[in-house]
C-alpha positions as a Python dict, from the first residue, in 0.01 Angstrom:
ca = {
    (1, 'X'): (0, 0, 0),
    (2, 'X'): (0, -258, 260),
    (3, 'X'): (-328, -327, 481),
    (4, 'X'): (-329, -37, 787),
    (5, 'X'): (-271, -288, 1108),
    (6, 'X'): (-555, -287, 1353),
    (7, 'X'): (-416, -158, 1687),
    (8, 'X'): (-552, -489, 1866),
    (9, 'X'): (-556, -835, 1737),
    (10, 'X'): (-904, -965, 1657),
    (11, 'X'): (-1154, -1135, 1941),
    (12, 'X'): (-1377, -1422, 1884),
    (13, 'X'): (-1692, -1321, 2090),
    (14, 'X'): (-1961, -1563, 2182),
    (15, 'X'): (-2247, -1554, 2011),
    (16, 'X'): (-2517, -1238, 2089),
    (17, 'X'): (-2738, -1505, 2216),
    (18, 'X'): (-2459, -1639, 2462),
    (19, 'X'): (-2393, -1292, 2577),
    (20, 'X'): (-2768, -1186, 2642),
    (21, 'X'): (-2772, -1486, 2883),
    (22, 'X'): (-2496, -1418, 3019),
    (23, 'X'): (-2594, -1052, 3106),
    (24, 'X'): (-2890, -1192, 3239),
    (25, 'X'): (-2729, -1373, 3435),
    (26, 'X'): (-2514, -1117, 3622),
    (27, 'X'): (-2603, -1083, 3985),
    (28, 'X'): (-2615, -680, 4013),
    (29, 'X'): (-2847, -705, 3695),
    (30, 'X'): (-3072, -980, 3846),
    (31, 'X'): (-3090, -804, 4102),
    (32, 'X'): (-3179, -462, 3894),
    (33, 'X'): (-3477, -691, 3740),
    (34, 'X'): (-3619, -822, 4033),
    (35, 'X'): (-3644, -445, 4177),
    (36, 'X'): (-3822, -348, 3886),
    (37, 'X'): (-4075, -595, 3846),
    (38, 'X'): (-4116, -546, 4232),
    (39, 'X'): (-4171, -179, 4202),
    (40, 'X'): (-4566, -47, 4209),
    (41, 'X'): (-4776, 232, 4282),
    (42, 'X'): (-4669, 260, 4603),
    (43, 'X'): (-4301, 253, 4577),
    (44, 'X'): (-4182, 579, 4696),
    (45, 'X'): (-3874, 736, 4503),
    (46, 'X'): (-3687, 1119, 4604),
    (47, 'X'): (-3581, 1396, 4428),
    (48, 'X'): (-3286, 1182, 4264),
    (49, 'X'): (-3469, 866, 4160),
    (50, 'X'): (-3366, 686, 4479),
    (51, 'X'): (-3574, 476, 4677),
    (52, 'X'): (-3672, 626, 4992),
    (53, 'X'): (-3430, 486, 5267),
    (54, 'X'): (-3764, 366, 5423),
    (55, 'X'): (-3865, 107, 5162),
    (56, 'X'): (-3436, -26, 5172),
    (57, 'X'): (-3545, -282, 5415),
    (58, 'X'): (-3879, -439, 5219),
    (59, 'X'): (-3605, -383, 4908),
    (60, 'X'): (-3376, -600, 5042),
    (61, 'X'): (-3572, -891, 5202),
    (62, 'X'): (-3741, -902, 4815),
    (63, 'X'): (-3379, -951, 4692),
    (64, 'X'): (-3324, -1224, 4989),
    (65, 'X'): (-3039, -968, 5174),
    (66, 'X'): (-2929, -948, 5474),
    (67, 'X'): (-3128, -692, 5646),
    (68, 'X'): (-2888, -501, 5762),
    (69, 'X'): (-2668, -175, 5613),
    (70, 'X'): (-2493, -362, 5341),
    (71, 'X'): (-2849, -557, 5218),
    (72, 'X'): (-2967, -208, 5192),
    (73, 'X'): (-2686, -79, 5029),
    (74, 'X'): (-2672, -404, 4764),
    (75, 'X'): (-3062, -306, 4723),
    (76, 'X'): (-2969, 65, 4650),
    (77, 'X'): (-2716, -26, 4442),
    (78, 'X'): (-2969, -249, 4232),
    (79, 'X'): (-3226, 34, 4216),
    (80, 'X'): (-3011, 299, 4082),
    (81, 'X'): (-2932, 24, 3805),
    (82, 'X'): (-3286, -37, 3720),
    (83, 'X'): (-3360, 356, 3680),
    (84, 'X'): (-3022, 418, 3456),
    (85, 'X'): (-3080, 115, 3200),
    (86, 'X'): (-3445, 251, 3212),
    (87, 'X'): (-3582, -33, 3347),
    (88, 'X'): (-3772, 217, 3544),
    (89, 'X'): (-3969, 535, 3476),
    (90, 'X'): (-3918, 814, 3814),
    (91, 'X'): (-4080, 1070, 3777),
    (92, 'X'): (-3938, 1306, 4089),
    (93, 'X'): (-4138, 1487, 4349),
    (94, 'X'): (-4258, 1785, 4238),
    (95, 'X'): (-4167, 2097, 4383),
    (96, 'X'): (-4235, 2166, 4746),
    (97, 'X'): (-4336, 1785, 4789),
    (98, 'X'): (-4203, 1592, 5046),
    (99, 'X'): (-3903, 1379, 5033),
    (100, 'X'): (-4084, 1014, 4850),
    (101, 'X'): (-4363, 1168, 4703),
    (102, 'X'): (-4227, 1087, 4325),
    (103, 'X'): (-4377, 856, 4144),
    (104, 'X'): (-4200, 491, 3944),
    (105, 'X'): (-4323, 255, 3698),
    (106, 'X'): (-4224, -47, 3441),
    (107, 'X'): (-3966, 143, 3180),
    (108, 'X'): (-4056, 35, 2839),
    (109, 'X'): (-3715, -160, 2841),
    (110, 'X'): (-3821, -375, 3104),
    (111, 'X'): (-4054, -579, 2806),
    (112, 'X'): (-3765, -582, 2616),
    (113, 'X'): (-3563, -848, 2826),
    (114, 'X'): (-3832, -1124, 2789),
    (115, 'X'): (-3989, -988, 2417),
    (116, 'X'): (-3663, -812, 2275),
    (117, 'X'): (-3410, -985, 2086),
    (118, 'X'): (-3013, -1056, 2210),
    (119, 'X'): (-2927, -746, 2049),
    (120, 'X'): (-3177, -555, 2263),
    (121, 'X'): (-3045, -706, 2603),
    (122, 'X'): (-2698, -649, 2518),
    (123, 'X'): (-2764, -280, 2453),
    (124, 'X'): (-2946, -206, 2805),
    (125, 'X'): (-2696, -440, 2991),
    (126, 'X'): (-2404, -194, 2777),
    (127, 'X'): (-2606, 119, 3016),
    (128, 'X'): (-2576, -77, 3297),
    (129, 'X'): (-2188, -133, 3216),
    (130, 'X'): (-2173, 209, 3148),
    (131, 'X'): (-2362, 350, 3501),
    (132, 'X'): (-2141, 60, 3667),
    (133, 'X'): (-1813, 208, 3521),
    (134, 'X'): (-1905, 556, 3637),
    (135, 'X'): (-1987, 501, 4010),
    (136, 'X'): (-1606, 280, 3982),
    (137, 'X'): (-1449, 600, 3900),
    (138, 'X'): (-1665, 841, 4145),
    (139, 'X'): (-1427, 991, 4431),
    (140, 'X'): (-1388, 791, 4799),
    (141, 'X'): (-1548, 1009, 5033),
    (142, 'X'): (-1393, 927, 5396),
    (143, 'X'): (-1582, 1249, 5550),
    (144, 'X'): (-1835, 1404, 5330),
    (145, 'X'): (-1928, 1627, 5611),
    (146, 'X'): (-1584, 1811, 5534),
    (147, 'X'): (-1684, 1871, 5214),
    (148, 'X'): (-1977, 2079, 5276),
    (149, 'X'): (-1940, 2497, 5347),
    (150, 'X'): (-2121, 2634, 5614),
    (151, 'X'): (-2402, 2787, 5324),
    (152, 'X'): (-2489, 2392, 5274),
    (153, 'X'): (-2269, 2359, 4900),
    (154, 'X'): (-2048, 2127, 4848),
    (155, 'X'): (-1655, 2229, 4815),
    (156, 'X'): (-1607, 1997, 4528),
    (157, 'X'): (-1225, 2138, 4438),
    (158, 'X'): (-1126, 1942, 4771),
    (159, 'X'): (-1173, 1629, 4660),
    (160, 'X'): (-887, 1620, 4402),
    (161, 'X'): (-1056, 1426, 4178),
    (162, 'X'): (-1042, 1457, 3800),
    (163, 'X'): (-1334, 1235, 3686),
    (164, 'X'): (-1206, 1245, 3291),
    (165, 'X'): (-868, 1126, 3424),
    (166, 'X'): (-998, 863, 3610),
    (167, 'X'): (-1248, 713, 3381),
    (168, 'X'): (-861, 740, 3126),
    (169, 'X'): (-757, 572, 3400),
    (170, 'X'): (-985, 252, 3410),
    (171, 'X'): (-1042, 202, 3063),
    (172, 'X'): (-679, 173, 3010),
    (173, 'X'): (-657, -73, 3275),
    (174, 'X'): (-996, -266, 3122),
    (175, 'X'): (-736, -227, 2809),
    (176, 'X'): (-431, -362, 2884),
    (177, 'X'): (-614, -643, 3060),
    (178, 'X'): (-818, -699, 2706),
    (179, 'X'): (-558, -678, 2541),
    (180, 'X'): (-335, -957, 2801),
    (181, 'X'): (-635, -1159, 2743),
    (182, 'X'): (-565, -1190, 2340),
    (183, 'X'): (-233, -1243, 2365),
    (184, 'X'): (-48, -1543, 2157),
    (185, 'X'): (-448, -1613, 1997),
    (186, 'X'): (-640, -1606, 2294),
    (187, 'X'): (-342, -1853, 2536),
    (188, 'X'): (-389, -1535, 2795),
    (189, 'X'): (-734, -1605, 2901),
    (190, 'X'): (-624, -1679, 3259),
    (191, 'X'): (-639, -1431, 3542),
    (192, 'X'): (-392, -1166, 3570),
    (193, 'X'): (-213, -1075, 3915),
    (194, 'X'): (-337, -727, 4032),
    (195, 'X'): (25, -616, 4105),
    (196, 'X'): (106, -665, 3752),
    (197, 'X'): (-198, -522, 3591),
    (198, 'X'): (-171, -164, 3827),
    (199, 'X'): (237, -161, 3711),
    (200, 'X'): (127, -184, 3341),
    (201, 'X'): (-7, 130, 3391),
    (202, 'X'): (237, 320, 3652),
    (203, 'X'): (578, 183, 3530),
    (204, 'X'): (758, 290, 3240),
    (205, 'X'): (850, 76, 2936),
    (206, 'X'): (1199, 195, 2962),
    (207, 'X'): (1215, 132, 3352),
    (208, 'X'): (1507, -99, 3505),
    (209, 'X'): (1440, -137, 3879),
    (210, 'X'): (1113, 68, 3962),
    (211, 'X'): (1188, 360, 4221),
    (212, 'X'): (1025, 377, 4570),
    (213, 'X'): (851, 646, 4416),
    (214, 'X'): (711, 437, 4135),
    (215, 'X'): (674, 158, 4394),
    (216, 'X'): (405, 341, 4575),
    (217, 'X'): (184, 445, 4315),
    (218, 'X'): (180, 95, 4197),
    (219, 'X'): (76, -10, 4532),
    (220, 'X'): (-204, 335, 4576),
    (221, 'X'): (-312, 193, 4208),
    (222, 'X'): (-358, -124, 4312),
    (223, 'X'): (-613, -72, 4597),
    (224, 'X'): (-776, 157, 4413),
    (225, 'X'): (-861, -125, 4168),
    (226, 'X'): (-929, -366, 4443),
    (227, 'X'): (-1225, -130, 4487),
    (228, 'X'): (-1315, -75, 4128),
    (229, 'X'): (-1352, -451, 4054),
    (230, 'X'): (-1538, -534, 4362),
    (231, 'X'): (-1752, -277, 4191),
    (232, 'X'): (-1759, -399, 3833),
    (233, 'X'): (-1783, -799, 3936),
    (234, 'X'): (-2121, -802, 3977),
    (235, 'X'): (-2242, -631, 3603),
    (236, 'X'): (-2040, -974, 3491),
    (237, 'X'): (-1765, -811, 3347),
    (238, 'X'): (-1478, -930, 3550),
    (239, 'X'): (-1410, -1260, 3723),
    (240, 'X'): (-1233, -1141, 4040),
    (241, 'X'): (-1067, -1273, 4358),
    (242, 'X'): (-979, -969, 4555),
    (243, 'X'): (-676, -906, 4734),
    (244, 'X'): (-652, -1050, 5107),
    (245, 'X'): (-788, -842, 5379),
    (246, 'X'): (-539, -974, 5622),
    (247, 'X'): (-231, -776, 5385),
    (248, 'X'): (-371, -442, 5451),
    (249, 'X'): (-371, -502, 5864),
    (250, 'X'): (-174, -216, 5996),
    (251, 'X'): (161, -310, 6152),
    (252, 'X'): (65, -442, 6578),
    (253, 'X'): (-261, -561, 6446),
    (254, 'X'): (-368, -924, 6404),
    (255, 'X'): (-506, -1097, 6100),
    (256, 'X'): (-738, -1326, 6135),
    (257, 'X'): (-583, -1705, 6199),
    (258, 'X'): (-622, -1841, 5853),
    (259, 'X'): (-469, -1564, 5688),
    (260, 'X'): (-173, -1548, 5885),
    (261, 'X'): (-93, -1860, 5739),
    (262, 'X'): (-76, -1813, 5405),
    (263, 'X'): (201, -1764, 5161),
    (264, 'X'): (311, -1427, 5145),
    (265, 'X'): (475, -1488, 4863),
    (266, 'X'): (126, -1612, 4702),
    (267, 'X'): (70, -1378, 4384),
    (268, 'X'): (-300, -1451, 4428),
    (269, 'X'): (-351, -1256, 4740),
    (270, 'X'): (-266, -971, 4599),
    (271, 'X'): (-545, -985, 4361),
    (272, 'X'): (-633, -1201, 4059),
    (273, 'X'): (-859, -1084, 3766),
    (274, 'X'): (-990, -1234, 3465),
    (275, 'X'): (-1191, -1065, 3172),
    (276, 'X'): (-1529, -1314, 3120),
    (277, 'X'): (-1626, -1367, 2744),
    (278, 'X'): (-1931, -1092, 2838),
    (279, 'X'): (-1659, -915, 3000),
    (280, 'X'): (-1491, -901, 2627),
    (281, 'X'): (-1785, -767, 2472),
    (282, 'X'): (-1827, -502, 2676),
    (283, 'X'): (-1501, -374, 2681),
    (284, 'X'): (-1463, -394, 2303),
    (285, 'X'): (-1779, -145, 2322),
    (286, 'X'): (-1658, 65, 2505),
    (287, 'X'): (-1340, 93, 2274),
    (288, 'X'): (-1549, 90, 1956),
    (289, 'X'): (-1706, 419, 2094),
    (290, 'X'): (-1351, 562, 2185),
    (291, 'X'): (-1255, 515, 1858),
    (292, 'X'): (-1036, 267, 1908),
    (293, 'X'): (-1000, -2, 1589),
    (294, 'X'): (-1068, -315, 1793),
    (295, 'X'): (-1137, -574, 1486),
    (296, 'X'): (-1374, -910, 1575),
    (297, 'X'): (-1357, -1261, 1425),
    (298, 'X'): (-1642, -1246, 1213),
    (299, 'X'): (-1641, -832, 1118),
    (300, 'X'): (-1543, -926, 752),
    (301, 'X'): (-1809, -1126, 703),
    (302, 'X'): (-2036, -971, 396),
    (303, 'X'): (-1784, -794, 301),
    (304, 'X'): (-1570, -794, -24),
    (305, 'X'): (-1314, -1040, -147),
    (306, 'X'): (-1059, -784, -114),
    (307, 'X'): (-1205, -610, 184),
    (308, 'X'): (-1145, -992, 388),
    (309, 'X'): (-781, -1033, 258),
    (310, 'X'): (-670, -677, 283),
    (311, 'X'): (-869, -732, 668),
    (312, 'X'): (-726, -1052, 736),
    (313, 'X'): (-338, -934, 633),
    (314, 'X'): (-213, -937, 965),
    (315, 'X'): (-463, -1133, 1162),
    (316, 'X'): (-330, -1427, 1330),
    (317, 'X'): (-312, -1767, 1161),
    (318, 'X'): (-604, -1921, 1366),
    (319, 'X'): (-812, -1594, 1374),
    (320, 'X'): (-764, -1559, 964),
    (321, 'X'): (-882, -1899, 912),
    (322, 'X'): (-1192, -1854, 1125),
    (323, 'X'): (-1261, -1527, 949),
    (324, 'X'): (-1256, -1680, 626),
    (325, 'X'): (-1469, -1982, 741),
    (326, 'X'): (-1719, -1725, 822),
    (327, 'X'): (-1711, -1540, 503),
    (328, 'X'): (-1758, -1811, 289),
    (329, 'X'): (-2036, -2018, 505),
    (330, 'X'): (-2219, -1650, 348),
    (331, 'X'): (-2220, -1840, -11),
    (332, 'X'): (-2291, -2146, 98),
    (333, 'X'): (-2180, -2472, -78),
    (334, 'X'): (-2329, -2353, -410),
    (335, 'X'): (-2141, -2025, -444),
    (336, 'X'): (-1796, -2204, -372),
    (337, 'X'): (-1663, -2134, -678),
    (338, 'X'): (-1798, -1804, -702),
    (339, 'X'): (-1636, -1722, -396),
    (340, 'X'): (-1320, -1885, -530),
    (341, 'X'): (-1316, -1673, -834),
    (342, 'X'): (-1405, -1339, -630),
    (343, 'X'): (-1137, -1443, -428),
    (344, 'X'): (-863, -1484, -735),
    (345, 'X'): (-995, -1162, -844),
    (346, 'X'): (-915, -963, -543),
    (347, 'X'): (-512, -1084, -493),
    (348, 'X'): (-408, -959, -831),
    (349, 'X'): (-235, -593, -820),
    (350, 'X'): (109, -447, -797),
    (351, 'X'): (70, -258, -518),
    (352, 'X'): (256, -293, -186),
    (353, 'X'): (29, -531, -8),
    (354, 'X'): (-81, -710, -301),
    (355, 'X'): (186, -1061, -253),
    (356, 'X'): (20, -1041, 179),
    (357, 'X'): (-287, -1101, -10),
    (358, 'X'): (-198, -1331, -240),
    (359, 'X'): (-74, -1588, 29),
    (360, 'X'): (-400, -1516, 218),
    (361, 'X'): (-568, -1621, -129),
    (362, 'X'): (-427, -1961, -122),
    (363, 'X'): (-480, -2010, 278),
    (364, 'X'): (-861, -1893, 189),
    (365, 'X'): (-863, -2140, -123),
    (366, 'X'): (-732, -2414, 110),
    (367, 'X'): (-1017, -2388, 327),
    (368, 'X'): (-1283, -2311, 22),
    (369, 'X'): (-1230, -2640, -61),
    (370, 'X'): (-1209, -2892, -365),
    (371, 'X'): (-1525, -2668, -523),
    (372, 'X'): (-1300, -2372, -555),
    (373, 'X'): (-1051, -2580, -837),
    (374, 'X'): (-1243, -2500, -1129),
    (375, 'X'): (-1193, -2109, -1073),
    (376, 'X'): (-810, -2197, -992),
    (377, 'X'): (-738, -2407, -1306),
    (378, 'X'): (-890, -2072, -1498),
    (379, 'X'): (-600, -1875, -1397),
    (380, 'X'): (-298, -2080, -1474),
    (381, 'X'): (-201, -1867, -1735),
    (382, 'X'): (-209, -1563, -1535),
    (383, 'X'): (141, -1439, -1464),
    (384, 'X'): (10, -1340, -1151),
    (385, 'X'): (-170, -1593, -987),
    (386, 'X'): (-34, -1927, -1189),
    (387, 'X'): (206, -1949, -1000),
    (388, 'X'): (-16, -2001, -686),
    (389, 'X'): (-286, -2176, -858),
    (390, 'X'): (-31, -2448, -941),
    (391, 'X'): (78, -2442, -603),
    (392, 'X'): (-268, -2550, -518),
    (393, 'X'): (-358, -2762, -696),
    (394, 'X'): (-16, -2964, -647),
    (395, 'X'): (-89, -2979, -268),
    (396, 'X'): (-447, -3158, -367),
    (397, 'X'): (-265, -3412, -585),
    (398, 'X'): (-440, -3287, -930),
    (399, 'X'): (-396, -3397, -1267),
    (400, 'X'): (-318, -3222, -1538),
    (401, 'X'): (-110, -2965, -1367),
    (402, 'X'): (138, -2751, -1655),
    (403, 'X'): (500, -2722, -1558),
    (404, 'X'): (523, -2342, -1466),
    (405, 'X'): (741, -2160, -1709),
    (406, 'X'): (1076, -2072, -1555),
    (407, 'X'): (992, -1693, -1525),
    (408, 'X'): (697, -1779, -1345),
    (409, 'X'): (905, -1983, -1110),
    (410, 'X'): (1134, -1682, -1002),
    (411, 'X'): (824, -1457, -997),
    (412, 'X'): (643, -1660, -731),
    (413, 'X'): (976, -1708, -514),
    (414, 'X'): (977, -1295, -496),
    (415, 'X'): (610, -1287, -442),
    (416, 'X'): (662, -1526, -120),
    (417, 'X'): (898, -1415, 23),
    (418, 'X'): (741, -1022, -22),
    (419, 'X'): (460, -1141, 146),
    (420, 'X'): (668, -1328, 426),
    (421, 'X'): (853, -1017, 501),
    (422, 'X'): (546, -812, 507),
    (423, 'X'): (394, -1051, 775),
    (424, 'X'): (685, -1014, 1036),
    (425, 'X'): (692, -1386, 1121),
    (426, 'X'): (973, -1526, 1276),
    (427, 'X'): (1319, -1476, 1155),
    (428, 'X'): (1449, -1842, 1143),
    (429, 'X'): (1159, -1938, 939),
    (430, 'X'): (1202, -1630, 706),
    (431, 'X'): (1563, -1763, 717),
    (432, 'X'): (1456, -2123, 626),
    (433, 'X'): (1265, -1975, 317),
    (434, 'X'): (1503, -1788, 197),
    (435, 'X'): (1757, -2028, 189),
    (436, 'X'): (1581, -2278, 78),
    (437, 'X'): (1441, -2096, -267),
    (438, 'X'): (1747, -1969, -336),
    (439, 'X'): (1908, -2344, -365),
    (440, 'X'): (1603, -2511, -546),
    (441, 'X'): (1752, -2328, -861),
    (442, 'X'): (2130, -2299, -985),
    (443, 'X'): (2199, -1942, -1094),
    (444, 'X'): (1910, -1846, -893),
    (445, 'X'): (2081, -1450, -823),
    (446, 'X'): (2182, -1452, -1191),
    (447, 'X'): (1813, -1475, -1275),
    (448, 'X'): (1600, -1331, -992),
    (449, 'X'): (1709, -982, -1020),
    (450, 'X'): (1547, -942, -1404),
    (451, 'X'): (1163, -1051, -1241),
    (452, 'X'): (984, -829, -1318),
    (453, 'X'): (787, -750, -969),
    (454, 'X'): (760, -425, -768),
    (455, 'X'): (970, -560, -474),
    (456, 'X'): (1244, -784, -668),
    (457, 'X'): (1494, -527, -502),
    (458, 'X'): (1339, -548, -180),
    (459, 'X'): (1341, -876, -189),
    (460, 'X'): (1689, -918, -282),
    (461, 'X'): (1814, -673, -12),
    (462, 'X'): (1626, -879, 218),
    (463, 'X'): (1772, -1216, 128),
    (464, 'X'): (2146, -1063, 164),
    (465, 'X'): (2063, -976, 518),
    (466, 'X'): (1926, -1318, 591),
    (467, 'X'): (2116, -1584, 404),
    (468, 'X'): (2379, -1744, 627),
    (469, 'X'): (2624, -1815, 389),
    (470, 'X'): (2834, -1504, 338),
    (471, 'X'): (2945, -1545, -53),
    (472, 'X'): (2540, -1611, -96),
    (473, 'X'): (2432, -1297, 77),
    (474, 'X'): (2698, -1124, -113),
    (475, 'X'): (2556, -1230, -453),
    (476, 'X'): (2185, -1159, -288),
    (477, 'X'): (2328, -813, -257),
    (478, 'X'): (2454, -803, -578),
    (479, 'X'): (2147, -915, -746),
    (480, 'X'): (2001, -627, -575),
    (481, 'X'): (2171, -366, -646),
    (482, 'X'): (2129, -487, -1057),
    (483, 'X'): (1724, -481, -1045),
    (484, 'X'): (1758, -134, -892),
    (485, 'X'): (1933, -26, -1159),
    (486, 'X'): (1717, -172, -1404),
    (487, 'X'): (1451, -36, -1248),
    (488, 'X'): (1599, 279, -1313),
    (489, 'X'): (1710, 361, -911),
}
């Protein structure tokens, strides 16, 4: 059977030791680490881990803030950050104490940012992601005073908020903007317009000209991520230039002077945001833990011959070539050939993906090296792989090569082009092949359809839908029709 497709093309990450320093290099998380090695014995915390709104101020001038409400906020905001990644040990009043009597000190992860290794930093900045993503996704309060009955509990049906829905919600954003990011091998890294990003989740596939309806949530969507990536920019996820204040001035009001003269036709004021490489990590965590097959450049590595090609079958060209790089720097220049030969090993079968990894053979032999030709001249005779080992060794300009025997010739020509079809590439190159084999050799339909390969009828089928030349396709059809028949249906 053909390799299962992953649902997302693969990412090339930074290294773990580029993405530690990165994370410790995100401003809410600085900020989390200062707190914490700022925190004593006399640090008062209440019953919920906070700091008491007393100590905001000294909080905040540590931090360099503003002192005023949004230092303290920033500073409260930093604290909760340091308690969730467990930077911080609260212990919380105990009962009947008063508000600040609980107690803080050094969490035993705090050590682990300076003595622990990059795997260690990434894993307590992935809580901090995590904490980050849920306050994103807590409900707006406009008037919490509403919210409370008159016994002092809080109504919590009136806030109309469905947290599973919304976390759905972001991550599918954090998603599709992943996912914009990979597109055409990684040419997508720029930032996407918020407009575009909220539609991708609010308009459907099939939609012509979005309804008013439609229209609205798109807009509702988008400020509601204008918030959520204010929130997330600082954990270094997101690179993100928020949409202009002076757009959301009611009608009568005034925007400020040098806002009124910009663009309004200026995409970027409506929001622009861009996944960072750390970003990338973290979202592919999340995703891992949802399940979701989100494959990385370097995942195969270790792994089997025929693990990496059956991994590799639908990778793109650029990604599969870095994969394989990867996999064989793990035998190092003296177990070339080895790797050659495991390699040779894996691409034989019958089965449907088998001629997918065949060509992924030769592409992995290609960048193995001259080292690998000793394990390729060994299967020449293989009715198989000859074919491709000749191939091979003709593009290096080696001697000795045998002339292929002419079944051998019409095997590999259905091999390639099984494996071209398999691929999905694009349809004027397909074209171009199958042309072009099919005029290297007269007689070439009275021959073909005897090979003796699982998808010689396929194949053949295949070719009369593609060749341009009607009485060709005709005799393509022909041809197939005969192997099915001589394959007994």
């Amino acid at each position: 059977m053909s390799a299962e497709r992953p649902s997302l093309p693969p990412v090339r990450l930074h290294s773990e030791a580029e993405l530690a320093r990165d994370a410790l290099a995100a401003p809410l998380f600085v900020r989390a680490v200062r707190l914490a090695r700022w925190a004593g014995p006399d640090t008062r915390v209440g019953a919920g881990g906070e700091l008491v709104e007393a100590q905001l101020p000294a909080a905040a001038e540590h931090l360099a803030l503003p002192a005023d409400e949004d230092g303290a906020a920033y500073a409260g905001e930093a604290w909760r950050l340091a308690v969730d990644t467990g930077l911080l040990d609260v212990t919380d009043p105990e009962e009947g104490a008063e508000d600040g009597d609980g107690t803080v000190a050094a969490g035993e992860n705090l050590a682990l940012l300076t003595g622990g290794s990059p795997q260690d930093v990434l894993g307590i900045w992935l809580d901090g992601l995590d904490a980050v993503h849920a306050d994103a996704t807590a409900p707006v309060l406009d008037d919490f005073a509403d919210l409370v009955g008159e016994d002092g509990s809080i109504d919590f049906d009136a806030l109309d908020w469905d947290p599973e829905a919304e976390a759905e919600f972001l991550d599918g954003v954090l998603g599709n903007l992943y996912l914009l990011t990979l597109a055409d091998n990684g040419a997508g890294e720029g930032p996407v317009p918020l407009p575009a990003l909220a539609a991708s989740m609010i308009v459907p596939d099939d939609m012509g000209e979005p309804t008013d309806d439609i229209l609205e949530q798109v807009s509702e969507a988008m400020m509601r991520l204008d918030d959520q990536f204010r929130l997330l920019e600082p954990i270094g996820i997101v690179e993100y230039r928020p949409v202009d204040e002076a757009l959301l001035v009611e009608e009568g009001e005034s925007a400020d002077d040098s806002a009124a003269g910009a663009d309004d036709e200026d995409v970027t004021r409506y929001g622009m945001v861009r996944l960072t490489p750390l970003g990338l990590y973290g979202v592919r965590a999340r995703m891992l833990e949802a399940g979701v097959d989100a494959p990385a450049v370097g995942d195969l590595a270790g792994k089997g011959a025929d693990v990496l090609l059956d991994g590799i079958a639908h990778y793109p060209e650029s990604a599969a070539r870095a994969e394989v790089k990867l996999w064989l720097a793990g035998y190092g220049a003296e177990g070339a050939a080895a790797a050659a030969a495991e390699l040779l090993a894996a691409a034989r079968g019958s089965d449907e993906g088998a001629p997918l990894r065949r060509l992924h053979c030769q592409q992995a032999l290609a960048v193995a090296g001259p080292e690998a030709e000793p394990a390729v001249r060994s299967v020449l005779g293989d009715p198989e792989l000859g074919g491709l080992a000749r191939v091979w060794l003709a593009e290096r300009g080696a001697a000795d090569v045998p002339a292929p025997p002419e079944d051998m010739i019409f095997w590999l020509a259905v091999d390639t082009i099984a494996a071209q079809l398999d691929v999905d590439g694009e349809l004027d190159e397909l074209q171009g092949l199958v042309e072009g084999l099919s005029a290297q050799h007269n007689g070439f339909f009275d021959e073909v359809w005897r090979v003796d390969h699982p998808a010689t009828a396929d194949v053949l089928e295949a070719m009369g839908r593609l060749h341009s030349d009607k009485k060709t396709a005709k005799e393509a059809r022909k041809a197939a029709f005969k192997a099915r028949s001589r394959a007994g249906g």
